[in-house]
C-alpha positions in Angstrom: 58.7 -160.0 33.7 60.3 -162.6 36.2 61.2 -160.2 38.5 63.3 -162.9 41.1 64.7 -161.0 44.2 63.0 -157.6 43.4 65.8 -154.7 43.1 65.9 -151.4 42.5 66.4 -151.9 38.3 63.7 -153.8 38.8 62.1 -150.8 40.0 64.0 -148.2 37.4 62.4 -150.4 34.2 58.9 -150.4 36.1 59.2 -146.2 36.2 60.3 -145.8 32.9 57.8 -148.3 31.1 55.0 -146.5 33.6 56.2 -143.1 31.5 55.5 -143.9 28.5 52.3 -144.3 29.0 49.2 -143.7 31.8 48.6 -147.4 32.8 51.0 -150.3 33.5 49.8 -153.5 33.3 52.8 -155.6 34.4 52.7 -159.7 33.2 54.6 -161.6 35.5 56.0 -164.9 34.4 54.6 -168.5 36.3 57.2 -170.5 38.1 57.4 -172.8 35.7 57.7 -170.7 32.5 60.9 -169.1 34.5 62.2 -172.5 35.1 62.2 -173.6 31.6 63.3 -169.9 30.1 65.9 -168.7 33.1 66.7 -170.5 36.1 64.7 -171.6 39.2 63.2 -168.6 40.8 64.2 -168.0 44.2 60.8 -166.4 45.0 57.5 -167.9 44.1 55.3 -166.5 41.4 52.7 -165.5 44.2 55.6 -163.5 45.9 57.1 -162.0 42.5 53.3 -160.6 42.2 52.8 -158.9 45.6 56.8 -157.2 44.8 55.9 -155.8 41.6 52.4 -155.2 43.1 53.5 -152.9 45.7 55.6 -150.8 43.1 54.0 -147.6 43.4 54.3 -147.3 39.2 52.4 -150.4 38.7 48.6 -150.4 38.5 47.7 -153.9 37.4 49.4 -157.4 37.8 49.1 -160.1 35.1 50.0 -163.5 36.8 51.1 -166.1 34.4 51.9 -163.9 32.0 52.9 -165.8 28.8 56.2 -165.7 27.8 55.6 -164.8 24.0 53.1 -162.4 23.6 50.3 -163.1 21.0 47.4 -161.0 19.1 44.7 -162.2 21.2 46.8 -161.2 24.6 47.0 -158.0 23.6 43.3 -157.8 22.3 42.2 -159.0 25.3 43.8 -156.8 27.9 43.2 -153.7 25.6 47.0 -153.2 25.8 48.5 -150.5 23.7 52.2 -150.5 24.0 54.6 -153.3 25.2 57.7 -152.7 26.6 60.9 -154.4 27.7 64.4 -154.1 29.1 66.9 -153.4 26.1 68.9 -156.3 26.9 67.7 -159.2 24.5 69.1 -160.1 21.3 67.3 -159.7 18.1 66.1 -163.4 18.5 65.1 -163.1 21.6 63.1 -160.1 20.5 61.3 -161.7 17.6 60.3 -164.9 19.4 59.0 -163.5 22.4 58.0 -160.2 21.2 57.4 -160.4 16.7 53.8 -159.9 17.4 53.6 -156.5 19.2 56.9 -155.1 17.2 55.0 -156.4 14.0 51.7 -154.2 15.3 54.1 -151.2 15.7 53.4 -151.3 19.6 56.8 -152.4 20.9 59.4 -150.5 22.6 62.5 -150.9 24.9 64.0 -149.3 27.9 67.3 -148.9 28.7 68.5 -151.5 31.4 70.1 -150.4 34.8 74.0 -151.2 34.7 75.4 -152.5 37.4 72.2 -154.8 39.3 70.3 -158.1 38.1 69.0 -161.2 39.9 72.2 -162.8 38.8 74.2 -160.3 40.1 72.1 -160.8 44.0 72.8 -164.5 43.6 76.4 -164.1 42.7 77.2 -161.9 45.7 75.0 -164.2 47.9 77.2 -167.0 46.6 80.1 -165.0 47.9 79.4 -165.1 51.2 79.9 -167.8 53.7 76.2 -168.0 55.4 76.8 -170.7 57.5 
């Protein structure tokens, strides 16, 4: 995940990925892969870790987490589910995630209406903090 600005979806996806199974290993993505897939982050990668790493559903923290998962990721990290927000398109899905939803260990979580990163930055925006 990128998770820029840590907000409470962020922490509704981290819950609901942490039920659906008994450890959560959460990948978080390196300034740079953000940069070239998103936007610049706002926080650095360091500070995206210790925000998802004081999530109380979270047990583990991946930095650098690659941005399309392969085989030997999975094999590595004895992982045996992935799971993301429901708010890709198909393509998205299949590049980042064809591997895992190939081995039958894929699944997605419903996405929290109403907060993102963009929508923080967009209200930011909004006000004159000068």
């Amino acid at each position: 995940m990128v998770a820029d600005l840590f907000h409470y979806g962020h922490v509704n996806f981290l819950r609901t990925a942490r039920e659906q199974g008994d450890y959560l290993l959460v990948g978080v993505h390196s300034d740079e892969v953000v940069r070239n897939y998103k936007r610049e982050p706002i926080l650095s990668m360091d500070e995206r870790v210790a925000s998802v790493a004081g999530c109380r559903y979270v047990d583990e923290v991946v930095p650098d987490a690659p941005l399309t998962i392969t085989r030997e990721w999975i094999e590595q990290r004895d992982i045996d589910l992935v799971v993301h927000g429901d708010d890709f398109t198909e393509e998205q899905y299949e590049r980042f995630y064809g591997t895992p939803i190939k081995m039958g260990i894929f699944r997605t979580v419903a996405y929290t209406p109403g907060i993102s990163t963009s929508e923080i930055i967009t209200r930011c925006k909004a006000f004159d903090l000068e």
